[in-house]
PDB file with SEQRES, HELIX, SHEET and CRYST1 records, atoms N, CA, C and O in Angstrom:
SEQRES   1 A   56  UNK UNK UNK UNK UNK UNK UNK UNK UNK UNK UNK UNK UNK          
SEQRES   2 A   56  UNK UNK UNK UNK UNK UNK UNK UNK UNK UNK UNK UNK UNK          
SEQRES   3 A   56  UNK UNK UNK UNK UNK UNK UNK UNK UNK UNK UNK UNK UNK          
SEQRES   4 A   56  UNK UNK UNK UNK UNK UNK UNK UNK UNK UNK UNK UNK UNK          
SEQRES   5 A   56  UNK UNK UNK UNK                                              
HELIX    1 AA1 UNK A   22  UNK A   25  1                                   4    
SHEET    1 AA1 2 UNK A   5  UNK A   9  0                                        
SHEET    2 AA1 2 UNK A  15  UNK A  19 -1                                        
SHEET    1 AA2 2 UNK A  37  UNK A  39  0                                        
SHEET    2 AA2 2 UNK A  51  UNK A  54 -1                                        
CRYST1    1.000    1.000    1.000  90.00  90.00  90.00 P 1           1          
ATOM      1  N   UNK A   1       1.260 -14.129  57.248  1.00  0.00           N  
ATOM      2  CA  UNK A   1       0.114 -14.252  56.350  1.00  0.00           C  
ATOM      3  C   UNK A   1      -1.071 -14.843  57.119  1.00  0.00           C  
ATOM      4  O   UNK A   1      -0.889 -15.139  58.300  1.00  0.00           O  
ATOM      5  N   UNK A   2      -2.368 -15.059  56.510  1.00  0.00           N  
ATOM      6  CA  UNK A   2      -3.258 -15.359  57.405  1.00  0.00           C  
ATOM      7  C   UNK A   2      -3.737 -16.495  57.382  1.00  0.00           C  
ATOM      8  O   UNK A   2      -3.343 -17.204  56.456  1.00  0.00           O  
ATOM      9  N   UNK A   3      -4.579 -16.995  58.199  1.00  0.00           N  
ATOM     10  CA  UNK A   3      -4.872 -18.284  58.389  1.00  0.00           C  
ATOM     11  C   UNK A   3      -4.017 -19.128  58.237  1.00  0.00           C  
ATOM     12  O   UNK A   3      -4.085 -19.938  57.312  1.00  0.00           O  
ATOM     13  N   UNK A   4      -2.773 -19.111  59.347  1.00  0.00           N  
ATOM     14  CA  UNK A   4      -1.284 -20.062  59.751  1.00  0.00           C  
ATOM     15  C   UNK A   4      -1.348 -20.420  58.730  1.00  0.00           C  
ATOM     16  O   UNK A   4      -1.988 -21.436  58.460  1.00  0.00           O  
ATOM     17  N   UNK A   5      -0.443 -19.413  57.441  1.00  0.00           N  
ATOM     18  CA  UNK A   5      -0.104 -19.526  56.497  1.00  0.00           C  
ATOM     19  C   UNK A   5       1.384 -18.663  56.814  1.00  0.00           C  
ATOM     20  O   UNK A   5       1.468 -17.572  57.379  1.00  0.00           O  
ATOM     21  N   UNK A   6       2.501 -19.488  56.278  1.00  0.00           N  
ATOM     22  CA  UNK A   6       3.630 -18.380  56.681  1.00  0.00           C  
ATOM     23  C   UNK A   6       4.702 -18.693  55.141  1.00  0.00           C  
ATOM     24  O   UNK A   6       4.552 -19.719  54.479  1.00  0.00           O  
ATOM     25  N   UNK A   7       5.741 -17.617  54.781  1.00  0.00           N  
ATOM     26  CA  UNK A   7       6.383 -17.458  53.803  1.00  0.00           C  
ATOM     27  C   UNK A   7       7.475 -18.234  54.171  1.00  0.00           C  
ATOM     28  O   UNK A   7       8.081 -17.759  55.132  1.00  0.00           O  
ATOM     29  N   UNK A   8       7.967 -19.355  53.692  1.00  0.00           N  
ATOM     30  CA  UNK A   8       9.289 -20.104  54.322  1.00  0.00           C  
ATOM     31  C   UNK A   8      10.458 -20.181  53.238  1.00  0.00           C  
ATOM     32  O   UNK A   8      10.299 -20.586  52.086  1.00  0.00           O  
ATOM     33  N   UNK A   9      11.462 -19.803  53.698  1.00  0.00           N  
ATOM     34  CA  UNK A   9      12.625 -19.869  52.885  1.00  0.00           C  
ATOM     35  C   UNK A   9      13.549 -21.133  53.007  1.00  0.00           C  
ATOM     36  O   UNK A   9      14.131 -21.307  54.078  1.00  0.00           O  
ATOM     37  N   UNK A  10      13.757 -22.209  51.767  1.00  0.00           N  
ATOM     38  CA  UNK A  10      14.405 -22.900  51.923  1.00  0.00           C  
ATOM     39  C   UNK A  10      16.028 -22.761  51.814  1.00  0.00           C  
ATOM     40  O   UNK A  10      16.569 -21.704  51.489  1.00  0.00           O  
ATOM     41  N   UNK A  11      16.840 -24.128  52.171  1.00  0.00           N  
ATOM     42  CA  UNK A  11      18.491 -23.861  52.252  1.00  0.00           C  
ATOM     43  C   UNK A  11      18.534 -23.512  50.786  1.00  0.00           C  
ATOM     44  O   UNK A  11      19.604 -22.917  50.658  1.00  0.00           O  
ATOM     45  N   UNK A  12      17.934 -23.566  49.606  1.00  0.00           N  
ATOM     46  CA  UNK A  12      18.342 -23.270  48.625  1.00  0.00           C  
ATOM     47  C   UNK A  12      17.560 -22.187  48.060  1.00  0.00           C  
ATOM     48  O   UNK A  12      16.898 -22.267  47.025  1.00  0.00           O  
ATOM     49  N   UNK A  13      17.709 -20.896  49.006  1.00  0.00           N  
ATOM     50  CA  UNK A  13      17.022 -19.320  48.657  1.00  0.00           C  
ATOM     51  C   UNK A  13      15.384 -19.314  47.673  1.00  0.00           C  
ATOM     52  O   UNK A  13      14.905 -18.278  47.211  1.00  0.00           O  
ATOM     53  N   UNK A  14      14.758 -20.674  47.527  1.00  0.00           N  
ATOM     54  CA  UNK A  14      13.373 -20.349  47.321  1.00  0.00           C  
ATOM     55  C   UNK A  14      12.810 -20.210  48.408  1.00  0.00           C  
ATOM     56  O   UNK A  14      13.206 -20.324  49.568  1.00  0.00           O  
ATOM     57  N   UNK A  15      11.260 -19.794  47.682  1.00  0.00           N  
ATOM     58  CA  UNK A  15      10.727 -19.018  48.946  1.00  0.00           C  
ATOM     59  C   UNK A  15       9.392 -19.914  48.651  1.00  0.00           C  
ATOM     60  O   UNK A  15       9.316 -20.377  47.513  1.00  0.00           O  
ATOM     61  N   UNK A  16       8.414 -20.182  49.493  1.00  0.00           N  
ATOM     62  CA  UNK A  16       7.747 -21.603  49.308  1.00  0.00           C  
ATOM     63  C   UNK A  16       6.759 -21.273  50.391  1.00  0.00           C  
ATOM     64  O   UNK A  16       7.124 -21.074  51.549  1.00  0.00           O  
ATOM     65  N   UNK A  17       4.953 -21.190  49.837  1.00  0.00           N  
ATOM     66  CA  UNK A  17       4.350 -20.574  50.907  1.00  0.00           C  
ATOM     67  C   UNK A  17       3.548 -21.917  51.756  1.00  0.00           C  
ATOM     68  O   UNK A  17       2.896 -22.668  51.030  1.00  0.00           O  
ATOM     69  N   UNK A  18       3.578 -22.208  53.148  1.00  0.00           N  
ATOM     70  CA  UNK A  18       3.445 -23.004  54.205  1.00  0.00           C  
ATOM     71  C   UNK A  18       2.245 -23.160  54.789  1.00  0.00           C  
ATOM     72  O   UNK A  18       1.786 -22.055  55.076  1.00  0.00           O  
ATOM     73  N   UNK A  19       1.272 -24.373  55.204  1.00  0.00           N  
ATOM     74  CA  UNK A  19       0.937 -24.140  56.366  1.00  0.00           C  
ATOM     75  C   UNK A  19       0.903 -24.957  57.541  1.00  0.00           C  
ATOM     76  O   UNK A  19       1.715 -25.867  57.703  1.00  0.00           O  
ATOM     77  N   UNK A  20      -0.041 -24.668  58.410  1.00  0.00           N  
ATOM     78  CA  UNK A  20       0.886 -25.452  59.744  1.00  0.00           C  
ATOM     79  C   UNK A  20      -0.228 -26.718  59.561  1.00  0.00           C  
ATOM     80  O   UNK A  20      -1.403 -26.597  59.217  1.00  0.00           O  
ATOM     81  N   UNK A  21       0.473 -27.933  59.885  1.00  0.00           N  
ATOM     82  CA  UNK A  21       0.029 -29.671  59.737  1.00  0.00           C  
ATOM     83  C   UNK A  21      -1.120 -29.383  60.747  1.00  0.00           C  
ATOM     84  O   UNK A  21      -0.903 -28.461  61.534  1.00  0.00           O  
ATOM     85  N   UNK A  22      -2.024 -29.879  60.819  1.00  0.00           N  
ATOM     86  CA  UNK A  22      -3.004 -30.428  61.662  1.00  0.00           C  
ATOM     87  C   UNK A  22      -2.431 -30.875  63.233  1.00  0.00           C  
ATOM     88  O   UNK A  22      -2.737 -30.518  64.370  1.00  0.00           O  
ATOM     89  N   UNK A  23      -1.615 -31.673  62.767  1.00  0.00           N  
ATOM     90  CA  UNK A  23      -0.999 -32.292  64.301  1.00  0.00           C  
ATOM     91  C   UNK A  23      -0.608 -31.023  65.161  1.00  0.00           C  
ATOM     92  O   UNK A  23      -0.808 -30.884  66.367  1.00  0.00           O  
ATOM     93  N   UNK A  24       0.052 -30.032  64.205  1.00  0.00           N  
ATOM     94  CA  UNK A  24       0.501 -28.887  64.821  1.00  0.00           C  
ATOM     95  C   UNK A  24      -0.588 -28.071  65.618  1.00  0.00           C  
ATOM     96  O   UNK A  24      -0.535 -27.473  66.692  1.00  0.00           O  
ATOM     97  N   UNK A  25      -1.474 -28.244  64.807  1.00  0.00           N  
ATOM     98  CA  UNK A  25      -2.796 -27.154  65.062  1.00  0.00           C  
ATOM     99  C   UNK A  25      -2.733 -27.764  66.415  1.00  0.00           C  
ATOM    100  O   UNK A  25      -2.242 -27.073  67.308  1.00  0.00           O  
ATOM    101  N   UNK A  26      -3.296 -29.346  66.788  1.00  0.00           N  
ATOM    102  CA  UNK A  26      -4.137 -30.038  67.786  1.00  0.00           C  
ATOM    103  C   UNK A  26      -3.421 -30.191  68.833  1.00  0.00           C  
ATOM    104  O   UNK A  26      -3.926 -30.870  69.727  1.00  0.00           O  
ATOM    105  N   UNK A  27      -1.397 -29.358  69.160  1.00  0.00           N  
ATOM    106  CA  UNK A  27      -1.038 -29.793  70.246  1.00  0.00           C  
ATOM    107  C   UNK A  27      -0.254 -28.091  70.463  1.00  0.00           C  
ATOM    108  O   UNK A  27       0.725 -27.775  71.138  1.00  0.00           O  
ATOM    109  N   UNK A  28      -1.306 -27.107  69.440  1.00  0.00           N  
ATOM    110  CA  UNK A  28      -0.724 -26.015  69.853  1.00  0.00           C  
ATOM    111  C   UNK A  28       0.579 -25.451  69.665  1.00  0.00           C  
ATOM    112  O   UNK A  28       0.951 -24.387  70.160  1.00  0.00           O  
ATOM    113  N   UNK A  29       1.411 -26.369  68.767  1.00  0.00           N  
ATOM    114  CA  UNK A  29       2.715 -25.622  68.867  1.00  0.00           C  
ATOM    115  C   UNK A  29       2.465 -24.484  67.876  1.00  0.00           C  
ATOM    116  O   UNK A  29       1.903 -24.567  66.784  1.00  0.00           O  
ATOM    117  N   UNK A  30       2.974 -23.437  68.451  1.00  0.00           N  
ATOM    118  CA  UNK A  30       3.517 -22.054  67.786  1.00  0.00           C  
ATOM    119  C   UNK A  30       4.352 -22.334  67.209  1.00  0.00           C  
ATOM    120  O   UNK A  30       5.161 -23.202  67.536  1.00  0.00           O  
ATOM    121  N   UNK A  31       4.389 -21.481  65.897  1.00  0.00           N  
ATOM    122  CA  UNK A  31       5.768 -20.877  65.298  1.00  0.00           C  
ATOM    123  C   UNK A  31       5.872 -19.575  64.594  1.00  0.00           C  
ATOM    124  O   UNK A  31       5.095 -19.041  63.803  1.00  0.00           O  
ATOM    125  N   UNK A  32       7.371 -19.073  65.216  1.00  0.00           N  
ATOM    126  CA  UNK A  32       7.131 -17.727  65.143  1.00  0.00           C  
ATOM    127  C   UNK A  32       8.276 -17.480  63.806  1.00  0.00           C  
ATOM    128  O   UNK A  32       8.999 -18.375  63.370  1.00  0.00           O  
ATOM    129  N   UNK A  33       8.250 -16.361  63.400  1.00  0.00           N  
ATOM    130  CA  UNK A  33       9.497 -15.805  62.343  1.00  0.00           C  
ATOM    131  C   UNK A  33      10.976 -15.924  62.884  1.00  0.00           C  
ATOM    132  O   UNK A  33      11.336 -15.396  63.936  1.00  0.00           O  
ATOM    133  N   UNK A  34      11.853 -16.718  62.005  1.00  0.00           N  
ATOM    134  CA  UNK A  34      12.887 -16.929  62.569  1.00  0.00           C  
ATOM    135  C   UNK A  34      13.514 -19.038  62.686  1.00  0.00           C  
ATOM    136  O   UNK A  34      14.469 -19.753  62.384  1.00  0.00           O  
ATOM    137  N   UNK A  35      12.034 -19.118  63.383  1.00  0.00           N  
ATOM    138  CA  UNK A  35      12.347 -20.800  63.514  1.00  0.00           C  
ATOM    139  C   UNK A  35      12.571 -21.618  62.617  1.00  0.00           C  
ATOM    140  O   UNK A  35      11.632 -21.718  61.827  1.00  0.00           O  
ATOM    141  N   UNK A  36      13.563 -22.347  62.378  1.00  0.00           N  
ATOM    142  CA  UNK A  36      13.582 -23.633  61.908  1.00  0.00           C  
ATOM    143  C   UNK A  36      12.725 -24.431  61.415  1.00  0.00           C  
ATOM    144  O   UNK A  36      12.192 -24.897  62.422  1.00  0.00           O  
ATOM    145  N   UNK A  37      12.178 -24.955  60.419  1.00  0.00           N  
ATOM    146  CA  UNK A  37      10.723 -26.209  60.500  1.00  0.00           C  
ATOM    147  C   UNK A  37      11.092 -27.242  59.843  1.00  0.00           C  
ATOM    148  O   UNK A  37      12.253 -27.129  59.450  1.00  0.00           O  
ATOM    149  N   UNK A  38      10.655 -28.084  59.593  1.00  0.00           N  
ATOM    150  CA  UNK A  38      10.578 -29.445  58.430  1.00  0.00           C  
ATOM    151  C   UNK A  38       9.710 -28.960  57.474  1.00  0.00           C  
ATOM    152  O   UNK A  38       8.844 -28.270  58.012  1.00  0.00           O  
ATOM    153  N   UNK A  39       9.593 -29.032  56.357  1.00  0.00           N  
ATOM    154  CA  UNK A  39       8.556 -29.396  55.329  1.00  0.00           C  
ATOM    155  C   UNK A  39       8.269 -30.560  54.353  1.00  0.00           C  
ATOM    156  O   UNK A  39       9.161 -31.246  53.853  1.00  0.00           O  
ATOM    157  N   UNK A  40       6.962 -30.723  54.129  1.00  0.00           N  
ATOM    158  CA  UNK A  40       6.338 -31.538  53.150  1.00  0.00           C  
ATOM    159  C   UNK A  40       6.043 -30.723  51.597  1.00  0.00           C  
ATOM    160  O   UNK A  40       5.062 -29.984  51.675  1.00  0.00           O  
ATOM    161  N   UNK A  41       6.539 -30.728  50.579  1.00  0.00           N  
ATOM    162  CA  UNK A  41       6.076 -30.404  49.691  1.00  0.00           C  
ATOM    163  C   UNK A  41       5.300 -30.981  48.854  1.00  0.00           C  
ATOM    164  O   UNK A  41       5.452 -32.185  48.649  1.00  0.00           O  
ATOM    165  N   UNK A  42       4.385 -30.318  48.245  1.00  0.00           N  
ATOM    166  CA  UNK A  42       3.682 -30.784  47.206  1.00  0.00           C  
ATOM    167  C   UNK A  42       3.770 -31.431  45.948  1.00  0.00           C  
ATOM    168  O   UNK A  42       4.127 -30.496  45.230  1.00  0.00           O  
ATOM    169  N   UNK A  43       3.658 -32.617  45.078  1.00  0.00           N  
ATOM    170  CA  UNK A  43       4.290 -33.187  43.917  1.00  0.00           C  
ATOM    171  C   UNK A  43       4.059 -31.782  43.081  1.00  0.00           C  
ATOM    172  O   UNK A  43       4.797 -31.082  42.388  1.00  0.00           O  
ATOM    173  N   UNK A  44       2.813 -31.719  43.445  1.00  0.00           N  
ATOM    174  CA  UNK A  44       2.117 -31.148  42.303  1.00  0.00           C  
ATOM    175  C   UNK A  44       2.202 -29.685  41.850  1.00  0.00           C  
ATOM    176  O   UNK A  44       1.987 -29.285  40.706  1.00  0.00           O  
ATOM    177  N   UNK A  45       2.497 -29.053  42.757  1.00  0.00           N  
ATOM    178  CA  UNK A  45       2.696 -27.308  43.114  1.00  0.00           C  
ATOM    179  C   UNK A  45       3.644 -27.190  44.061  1.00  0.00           C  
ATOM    180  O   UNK A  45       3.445 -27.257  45.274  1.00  0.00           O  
ATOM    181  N   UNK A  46       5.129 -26.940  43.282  1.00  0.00           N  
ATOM    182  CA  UNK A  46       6.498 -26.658  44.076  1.00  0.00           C  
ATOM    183  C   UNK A  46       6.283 -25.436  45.067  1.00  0.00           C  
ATOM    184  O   UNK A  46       6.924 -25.310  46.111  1.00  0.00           O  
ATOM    185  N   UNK A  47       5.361 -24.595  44.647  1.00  0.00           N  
ATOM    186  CA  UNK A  47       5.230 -22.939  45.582  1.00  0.00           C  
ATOM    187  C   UNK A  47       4.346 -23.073  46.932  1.00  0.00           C  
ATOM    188  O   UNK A  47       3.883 -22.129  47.572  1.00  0.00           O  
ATOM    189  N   UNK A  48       4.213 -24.464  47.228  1.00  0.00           N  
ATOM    190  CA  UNK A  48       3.020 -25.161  48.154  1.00  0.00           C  
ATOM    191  C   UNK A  48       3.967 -25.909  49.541  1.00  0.00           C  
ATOM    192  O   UNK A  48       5.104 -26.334  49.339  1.00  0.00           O  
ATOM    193  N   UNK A  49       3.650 -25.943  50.202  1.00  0.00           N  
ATOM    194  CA  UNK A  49       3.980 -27.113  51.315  1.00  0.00           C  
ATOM    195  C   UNK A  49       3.231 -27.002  52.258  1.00  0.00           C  
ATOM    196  O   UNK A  49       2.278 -26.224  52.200  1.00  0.00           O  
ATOM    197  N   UNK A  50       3.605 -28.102  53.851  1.00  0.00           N  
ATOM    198  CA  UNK A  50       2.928 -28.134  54.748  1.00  0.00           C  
ATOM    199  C   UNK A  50       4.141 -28.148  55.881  1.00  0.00           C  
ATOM    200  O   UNK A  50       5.189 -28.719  55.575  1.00  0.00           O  
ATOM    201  N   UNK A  51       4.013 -27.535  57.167  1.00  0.00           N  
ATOM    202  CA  UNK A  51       5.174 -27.309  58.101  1.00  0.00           C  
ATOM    203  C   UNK A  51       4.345 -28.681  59.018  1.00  0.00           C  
ATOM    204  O   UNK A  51       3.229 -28.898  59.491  1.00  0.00           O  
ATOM    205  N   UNK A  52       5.743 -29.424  58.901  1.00  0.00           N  
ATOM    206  CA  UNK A  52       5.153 -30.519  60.004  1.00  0.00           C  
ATOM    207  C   UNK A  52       6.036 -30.795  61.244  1.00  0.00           C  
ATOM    208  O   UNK A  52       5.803 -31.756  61.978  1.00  0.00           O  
ATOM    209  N   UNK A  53       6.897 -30.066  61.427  1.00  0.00           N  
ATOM    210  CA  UNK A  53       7.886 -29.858  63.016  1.00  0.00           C  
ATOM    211  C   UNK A  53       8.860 -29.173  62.741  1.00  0.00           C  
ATOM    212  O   UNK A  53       9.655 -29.310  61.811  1.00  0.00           O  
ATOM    213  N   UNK A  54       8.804 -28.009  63.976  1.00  0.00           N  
ATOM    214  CA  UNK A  54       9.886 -26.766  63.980  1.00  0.00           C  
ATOM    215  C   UNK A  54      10.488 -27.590  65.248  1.00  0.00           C  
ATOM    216  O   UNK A  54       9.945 -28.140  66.205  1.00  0.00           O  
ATOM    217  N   UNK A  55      11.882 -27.434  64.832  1.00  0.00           N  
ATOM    218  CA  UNK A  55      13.098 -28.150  65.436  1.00  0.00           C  
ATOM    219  C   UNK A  55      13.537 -26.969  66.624  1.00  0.00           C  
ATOM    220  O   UNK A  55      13.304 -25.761  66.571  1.00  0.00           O  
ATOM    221  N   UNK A  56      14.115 -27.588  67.501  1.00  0.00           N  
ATOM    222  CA  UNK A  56      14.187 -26.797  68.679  1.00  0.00           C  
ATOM    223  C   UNK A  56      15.284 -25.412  68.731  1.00  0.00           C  
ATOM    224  O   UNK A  56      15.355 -24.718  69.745  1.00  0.00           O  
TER     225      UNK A  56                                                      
END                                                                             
């Protein structure tokens, strides 16, 4: 999706749309389809989060 916005599937088959943390932006890490990440979700809007580290 655009503007490092990506579709992430959690361990419990929702699907929850992402984008990449700031920190991520400012040290360049990529992430591609496939990887692993952490997320932050939103209180407020479950269909929301933020990817804040894809695990190795």
């Amino acid at each position: 999706l655009p503007n490092a916005v990506f579709r992430v599937e959690l361990e419990n088959k929702h699907k929850v749309l992402a984008h990449v943390s700031g920190k991520m932006r400012m040290h360049f890490i990529k992430i591609l389809p496939g990887d692993k990440v952490s997320l932050e979700l939103s209180p407020y809007d479950l269909t929301r989060g933020r990817i804040v580290y894809r695990f190795k």
